[in-house]
C-alpha positions as CSV (number, residue, x, y, z in Angstrom):
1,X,25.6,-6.8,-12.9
2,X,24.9,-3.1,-12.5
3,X,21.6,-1.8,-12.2
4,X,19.8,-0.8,-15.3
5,X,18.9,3.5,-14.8
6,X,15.5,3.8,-14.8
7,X,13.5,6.4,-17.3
8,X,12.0,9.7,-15.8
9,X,8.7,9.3,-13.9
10,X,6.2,10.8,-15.5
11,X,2.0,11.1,-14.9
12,X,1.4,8.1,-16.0
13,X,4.4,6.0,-13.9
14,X,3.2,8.0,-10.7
15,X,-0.3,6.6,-11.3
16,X,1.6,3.1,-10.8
17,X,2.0,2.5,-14.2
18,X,5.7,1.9,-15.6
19,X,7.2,4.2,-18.3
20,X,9.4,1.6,-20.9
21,X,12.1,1.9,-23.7
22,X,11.5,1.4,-27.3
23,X,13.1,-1.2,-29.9
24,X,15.0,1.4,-31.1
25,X,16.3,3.0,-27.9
26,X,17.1,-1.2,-27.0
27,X,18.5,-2.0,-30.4
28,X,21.2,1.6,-30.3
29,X,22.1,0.2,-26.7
30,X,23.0,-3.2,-28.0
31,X,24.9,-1.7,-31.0
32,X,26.9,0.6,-29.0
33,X,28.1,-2.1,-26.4
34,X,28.5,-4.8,-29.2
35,X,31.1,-2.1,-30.9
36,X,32.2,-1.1,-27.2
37,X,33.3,-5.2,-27.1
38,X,34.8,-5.5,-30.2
39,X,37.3,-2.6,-29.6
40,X,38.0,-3.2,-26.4
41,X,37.9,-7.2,-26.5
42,X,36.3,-7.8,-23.5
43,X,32.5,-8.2,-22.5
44,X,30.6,-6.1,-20.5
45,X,27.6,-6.6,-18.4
46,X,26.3,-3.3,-18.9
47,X,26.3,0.0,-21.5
48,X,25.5,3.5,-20.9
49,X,23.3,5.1,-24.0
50,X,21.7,8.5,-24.7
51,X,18.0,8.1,-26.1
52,X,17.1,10.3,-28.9
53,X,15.2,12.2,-26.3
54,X,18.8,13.0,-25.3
55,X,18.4,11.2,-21.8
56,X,21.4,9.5,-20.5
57,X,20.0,5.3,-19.5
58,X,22.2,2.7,-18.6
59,X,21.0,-1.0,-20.1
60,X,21.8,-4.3,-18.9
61,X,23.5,-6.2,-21.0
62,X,21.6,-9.8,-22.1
63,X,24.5,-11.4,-23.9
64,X,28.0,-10.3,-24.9
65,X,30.1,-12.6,-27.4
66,X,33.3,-11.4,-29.3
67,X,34.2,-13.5,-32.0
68,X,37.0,-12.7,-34.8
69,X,36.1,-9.9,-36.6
70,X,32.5,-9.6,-34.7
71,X,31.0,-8.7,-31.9
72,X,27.2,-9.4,-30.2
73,X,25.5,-8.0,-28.1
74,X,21.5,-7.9,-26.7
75,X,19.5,-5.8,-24.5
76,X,15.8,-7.3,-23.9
77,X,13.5,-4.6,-24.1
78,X,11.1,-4.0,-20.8
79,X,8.1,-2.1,-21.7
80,X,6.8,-0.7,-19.0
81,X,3.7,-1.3,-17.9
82,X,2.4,-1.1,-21.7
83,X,0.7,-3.5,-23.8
84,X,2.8,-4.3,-26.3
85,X,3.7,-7.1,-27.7
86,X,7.5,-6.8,-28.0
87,X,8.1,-6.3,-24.4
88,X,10.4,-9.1,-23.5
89,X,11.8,-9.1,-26.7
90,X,15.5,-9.4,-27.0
91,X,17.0,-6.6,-29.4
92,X,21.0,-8.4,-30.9
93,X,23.4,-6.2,-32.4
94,X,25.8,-7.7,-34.2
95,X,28.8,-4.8,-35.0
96,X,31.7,-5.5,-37.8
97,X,34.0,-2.5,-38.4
98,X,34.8,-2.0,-42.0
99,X,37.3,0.2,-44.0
100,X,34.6,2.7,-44.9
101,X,33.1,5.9,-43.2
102,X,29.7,4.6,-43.2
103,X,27.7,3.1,-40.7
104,X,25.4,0.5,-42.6
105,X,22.4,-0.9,-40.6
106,X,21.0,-4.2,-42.4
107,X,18.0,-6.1,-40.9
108,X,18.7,-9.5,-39.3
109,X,16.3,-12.7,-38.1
110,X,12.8,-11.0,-36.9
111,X,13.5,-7.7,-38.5
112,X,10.5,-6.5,-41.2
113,X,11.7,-6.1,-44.6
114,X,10.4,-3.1,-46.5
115,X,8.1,-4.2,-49.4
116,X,5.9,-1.0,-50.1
117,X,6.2,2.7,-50.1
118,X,4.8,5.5,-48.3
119,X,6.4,4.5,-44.8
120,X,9.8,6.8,-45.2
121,X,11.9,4.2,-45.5
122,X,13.9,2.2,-48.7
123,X,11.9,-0.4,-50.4
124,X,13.9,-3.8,-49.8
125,X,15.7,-2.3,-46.7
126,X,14.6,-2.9,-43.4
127,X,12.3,-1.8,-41.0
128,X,14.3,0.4,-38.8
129,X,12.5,4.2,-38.7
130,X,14.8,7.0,-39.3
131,X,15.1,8.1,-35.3
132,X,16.2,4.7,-34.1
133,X,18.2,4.1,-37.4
134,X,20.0,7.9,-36.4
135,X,20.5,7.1,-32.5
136,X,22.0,3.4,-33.6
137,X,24.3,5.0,-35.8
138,X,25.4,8.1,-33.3
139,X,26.0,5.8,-30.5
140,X,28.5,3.3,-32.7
141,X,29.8,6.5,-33.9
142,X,30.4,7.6,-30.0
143,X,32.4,4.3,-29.8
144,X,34.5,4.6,-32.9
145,X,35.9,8.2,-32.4
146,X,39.1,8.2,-31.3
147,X,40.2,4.9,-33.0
148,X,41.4,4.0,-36.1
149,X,38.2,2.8,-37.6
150,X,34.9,4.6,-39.1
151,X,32.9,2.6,-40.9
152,X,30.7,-0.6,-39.3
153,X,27.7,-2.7,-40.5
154,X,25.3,-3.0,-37.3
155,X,23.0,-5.6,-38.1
156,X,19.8,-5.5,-35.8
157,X,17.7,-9.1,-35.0
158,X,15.1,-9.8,-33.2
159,X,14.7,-13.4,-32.0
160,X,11.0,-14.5,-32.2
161,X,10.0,-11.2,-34.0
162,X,8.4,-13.0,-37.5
163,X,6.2,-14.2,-34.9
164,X,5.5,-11.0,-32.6
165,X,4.7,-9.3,-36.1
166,X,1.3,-11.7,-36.4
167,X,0.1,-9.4,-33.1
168,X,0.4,-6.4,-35.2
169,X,-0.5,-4.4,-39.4
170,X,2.7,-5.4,-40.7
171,X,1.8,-7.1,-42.8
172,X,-0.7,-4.6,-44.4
173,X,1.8,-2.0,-44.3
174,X,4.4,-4.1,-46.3
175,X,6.3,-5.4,-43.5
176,X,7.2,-8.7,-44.0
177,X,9.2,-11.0,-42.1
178,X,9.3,-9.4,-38.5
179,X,8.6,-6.3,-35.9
180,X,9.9,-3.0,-36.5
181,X,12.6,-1.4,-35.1
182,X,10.6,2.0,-33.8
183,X,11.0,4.7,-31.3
184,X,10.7,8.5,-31.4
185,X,12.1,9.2,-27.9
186,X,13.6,6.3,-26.9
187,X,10.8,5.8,-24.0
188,X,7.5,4.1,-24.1
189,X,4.6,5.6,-22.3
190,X,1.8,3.1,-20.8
191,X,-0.7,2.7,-23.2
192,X,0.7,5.0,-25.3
193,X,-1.3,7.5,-27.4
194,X,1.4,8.9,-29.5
195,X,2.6,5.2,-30.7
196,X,-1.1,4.7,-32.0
197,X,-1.4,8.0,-33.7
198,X,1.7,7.5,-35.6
199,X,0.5,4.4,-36.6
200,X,-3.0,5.6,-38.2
201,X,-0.8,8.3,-39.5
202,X,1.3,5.6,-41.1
203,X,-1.5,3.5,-42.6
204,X,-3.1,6.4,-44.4
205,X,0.6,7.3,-46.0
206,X,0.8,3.7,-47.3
207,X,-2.7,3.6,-48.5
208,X,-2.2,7.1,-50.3
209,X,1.3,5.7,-51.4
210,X,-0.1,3.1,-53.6
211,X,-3.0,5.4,-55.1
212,X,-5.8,4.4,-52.9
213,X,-7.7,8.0,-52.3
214,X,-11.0,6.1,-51.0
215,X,-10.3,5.3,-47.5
216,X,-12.2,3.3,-44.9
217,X,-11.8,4.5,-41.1
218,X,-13.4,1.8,-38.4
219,X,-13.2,2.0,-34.6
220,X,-11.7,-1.5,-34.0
221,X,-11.3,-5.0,-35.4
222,X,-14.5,-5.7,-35.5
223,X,-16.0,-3.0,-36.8
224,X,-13.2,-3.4,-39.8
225,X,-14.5,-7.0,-40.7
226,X,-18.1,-5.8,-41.2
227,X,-16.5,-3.1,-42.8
228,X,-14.6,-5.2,-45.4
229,X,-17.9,-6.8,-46.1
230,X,-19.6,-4.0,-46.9
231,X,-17.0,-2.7,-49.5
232,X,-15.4,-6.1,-50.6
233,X,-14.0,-4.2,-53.9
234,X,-11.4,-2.1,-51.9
235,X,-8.1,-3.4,-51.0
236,X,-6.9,-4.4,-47.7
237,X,-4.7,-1.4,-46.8
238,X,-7.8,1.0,-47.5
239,X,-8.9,-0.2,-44.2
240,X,-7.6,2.1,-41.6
241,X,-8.1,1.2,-37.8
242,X,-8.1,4.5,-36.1
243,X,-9.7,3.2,-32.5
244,X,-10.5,6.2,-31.0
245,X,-8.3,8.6,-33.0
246,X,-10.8,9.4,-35.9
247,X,-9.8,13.1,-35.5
248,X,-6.1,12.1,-36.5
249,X,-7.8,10.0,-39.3
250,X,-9.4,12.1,-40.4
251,X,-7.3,15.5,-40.5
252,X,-4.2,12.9,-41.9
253,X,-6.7,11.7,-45.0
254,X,-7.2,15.6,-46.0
255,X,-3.9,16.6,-45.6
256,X,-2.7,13.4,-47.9
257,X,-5.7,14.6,-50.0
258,X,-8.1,11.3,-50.5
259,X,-10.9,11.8,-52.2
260,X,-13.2,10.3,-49.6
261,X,-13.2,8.4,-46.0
262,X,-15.6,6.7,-44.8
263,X,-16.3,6.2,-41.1
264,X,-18.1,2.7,-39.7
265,X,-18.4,1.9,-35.9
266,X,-21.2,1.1,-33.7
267,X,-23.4,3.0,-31.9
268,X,-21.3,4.0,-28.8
269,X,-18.3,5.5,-30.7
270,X,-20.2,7.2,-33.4
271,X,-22.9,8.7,-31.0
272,X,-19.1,10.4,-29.3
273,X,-18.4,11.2,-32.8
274,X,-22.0,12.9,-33.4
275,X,-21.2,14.9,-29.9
276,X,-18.3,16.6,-31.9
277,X,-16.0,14.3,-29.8
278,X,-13.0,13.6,-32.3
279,X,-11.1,11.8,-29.7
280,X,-13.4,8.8,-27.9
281,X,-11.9,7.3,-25.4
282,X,-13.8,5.9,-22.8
283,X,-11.7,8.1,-20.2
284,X,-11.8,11.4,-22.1
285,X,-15.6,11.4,-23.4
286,X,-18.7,9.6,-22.5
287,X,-21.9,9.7,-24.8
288,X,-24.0,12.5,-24.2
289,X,-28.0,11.0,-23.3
290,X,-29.3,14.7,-23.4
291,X,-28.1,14.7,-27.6
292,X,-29.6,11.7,-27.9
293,X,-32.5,12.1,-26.8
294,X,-32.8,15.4,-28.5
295,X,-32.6,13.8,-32.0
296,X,-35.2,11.1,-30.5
297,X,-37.1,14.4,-30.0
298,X,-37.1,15.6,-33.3
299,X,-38.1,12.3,-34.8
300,X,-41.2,12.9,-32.4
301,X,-40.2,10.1,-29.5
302,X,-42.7,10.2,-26.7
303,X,-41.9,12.1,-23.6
304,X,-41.6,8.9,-21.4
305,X,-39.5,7.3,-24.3
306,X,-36.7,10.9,-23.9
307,X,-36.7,10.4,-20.2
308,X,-35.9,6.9,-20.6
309,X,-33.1,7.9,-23.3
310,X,-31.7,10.3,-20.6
311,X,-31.2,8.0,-17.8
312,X,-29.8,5.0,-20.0
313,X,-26.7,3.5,-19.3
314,X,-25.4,3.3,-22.3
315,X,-25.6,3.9,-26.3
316,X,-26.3,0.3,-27.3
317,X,-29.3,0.4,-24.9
318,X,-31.0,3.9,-26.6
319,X,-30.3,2.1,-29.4
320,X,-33.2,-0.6,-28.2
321,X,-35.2,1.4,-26.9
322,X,-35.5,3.4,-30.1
323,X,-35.8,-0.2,-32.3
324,X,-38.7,-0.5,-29.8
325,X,-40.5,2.5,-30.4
326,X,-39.4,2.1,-34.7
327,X,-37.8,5.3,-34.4
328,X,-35.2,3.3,-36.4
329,X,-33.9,6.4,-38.4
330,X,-31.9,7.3,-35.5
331,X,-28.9,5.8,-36.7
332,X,-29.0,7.7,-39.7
333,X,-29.7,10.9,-37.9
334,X,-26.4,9.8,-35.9
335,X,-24.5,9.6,-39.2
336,X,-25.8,12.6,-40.7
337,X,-24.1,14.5,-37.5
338,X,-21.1,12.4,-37.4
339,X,-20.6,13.6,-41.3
340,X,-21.0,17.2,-39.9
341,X,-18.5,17.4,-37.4
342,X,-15.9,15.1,-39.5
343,X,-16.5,17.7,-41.9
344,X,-15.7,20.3,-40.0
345,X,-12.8,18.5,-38.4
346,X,-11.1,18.4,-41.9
347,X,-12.0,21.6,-43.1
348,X,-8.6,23.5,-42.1
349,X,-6.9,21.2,-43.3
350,X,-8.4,19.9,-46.9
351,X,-11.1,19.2,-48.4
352,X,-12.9,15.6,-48.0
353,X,-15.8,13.8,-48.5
354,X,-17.0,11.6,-45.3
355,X,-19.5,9.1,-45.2
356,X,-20.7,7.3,-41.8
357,X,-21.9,4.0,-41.7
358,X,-23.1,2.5,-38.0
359,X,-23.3,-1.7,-37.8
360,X,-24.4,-3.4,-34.8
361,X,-22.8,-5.8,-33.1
362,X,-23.3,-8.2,-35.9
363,X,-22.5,-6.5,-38.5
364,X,-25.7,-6.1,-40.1
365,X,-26.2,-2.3,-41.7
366,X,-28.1,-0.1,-39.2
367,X,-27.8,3.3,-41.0
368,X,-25.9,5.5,-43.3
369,X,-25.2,9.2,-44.2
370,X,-25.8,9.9,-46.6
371,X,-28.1,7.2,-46.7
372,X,-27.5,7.0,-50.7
373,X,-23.7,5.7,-50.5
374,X,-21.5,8.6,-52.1
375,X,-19.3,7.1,-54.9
């Protein structure tokens, strides 16, 4: 079997860490060699693709069977050395040619079906984004020139995706039934940030889709459960997840013009967020002590309580300290500068209302800016 080409090395690979390919860059693979089969009526081991990034990758082939009118073929999708949750996943492409000049791309086992709007794609259809649903159809359309036939229904499965999906927001978003087929460039980088922004991006459009302009953006999934408890009356896709993106959150909710968005986390992401730090990973921002201690300052925290602030270790354990000395307002103080900055954040883009709202570690309500909840 030939080898499979391997993707450009980028930062990230030369740190050790393995650059991938996307559903969608797998699924154009296995439709091209299924059609590749059923002209030529043989099987092949291997396919040569272009990604939409317009790189040239050869794919191993994982099954080839020609059959009557039909042809299949599957790629399994290796991604890299990120976390996701399709890598291993085997992308099929069944090709039939028709009489027609289109190329008509239908959803198969483990494929999402399309069930609300606001994600760019046809209600009822299925969930294969337009740049993979492009590169599938320009690379059965690289097969199909020069013979006599034009048109082709490239049905895309996914074996084991219904259950893949249960790993993922599907389901919020109105994917039902499977994974989607996605992929911008055709490569997955490790722990990819892009993939994550595009997918806060893509909650707020659904939320904003079905009319919901009061939008909740939490750090993680626990910070969304406490969340859900404290505003029980919204529904579920008002919930946002936005992990360490709240600057894309947040810009995304004012450009979609919501009326409001309210932040809750605990204390170590929004103490980032009160730094002006609208991006909080752990690699790119650590909590500044010296702000913290300042606001203890102001709330008139003894001298030997600011040093301590200063040389803790982290957020959670100001946070104790400060419970300890009942300068318990802290946490609103936090909020009030969180609101600020997420404000400001938003500004050039829209206008927005933002409300902060830190829980601890069990949920229960710490503080809140402003600390009368805007309606």
């Amino acid at each position: 079997m030939d080898a499979v080409v391997k993707p450009p090395r980028d930062a990230a690979e030369r740190r050790g860490m393995r650059t991938g390919f996307t559903t969608g860059a797998c699924a154009a693979a296995a439709a091209k060699a299924a059609a590749r089969c059923l002209l030529s009526r043989a099987p092949l081991d291997a396919i040569e693709t272009t990604l939409p990034n317009r790189t040239r990758i050869r794919f191993a082939i994982q099954r080839c069977e020609i059959e009557g009118d039909r042809a299949v073929c599957s790629v399994i999708k290796d991604a890299g050395d990120d976390p996701d949750c399709t890598h291993g996943a085997e992308l099929v492409a069944e090709v039939r040619f028709t009489d027609g000049t289109l190329i008509e791309i239908r959803g198969g086992e483990g494929v999402a079906t399309v069930t609300k709007p606001g994600l760019g794609l046809e209600v009822g259809g299925p969930a294969v984004n337009p740049v993979p649903r492009r590169n599938i159809t320009e690379m059965v359309e690289e097969e199909l020139a020069g013979s006599k036939y034009h048109g082709a229904i490239v049905t895309i499965s996914v074996p084991g995706g219904e259950e893949m999906a249960k790993k993922t927001t599907n389901a919020r978003l109105g994917l039902i039934g499977g994974i989607s087929i996605l992929g911008t460039s055709g490569l997955v980088k490790p722990y990819s940030t892009a993939a994550y922004r595009a997918s806060v991006v893509q909650a707020i459009d659904v939320a904003r889709e079905r009319g919901i302009d009061e939008l909740v953006l939490t750090t993680g999934g626990k910070s969304e459960a406490y969340a859900m408890k404290l505003h029980p009356y919204l529904p579920e896709e008002a919930f946002i997840q936005v992990g360490d993106f709240i600057g894309t959150g947040i810009r995304h909710a004012a450009r979609k013009h919501a009326r409001i968005a309210r932040i809750v986390g605990m204390i170590g992401k929004l103490s980032k967020m009160a730094d002006g730090k609208m991006m909080t990973h752990a690699a790119g921002s650590e909590v500044n002590m010296e702000l913290l201690a300042s606001i203890a300052a102001e709330m008139g925290a003894r001298e030997e309580i600011l040093a301590q602030i200063r040389a803790a270790n982290t957020a959670r354990h100001v946070l104790e300290m400060c419970a300890a000395e009942g300068l318990t307002a802290i946490t609103s103080r936090i909020c009030a500068r969180v609101v600020a900055h997420a404000t400001e954040h938003a500004r050039s883009v829209g206008a927005l209302t933002v409300q902060a709202t830190l829980v601890d570690f069990n949920g229960t309500l710490l503080g809140r800016w402003p600390e009368t909840e805007t309606a």
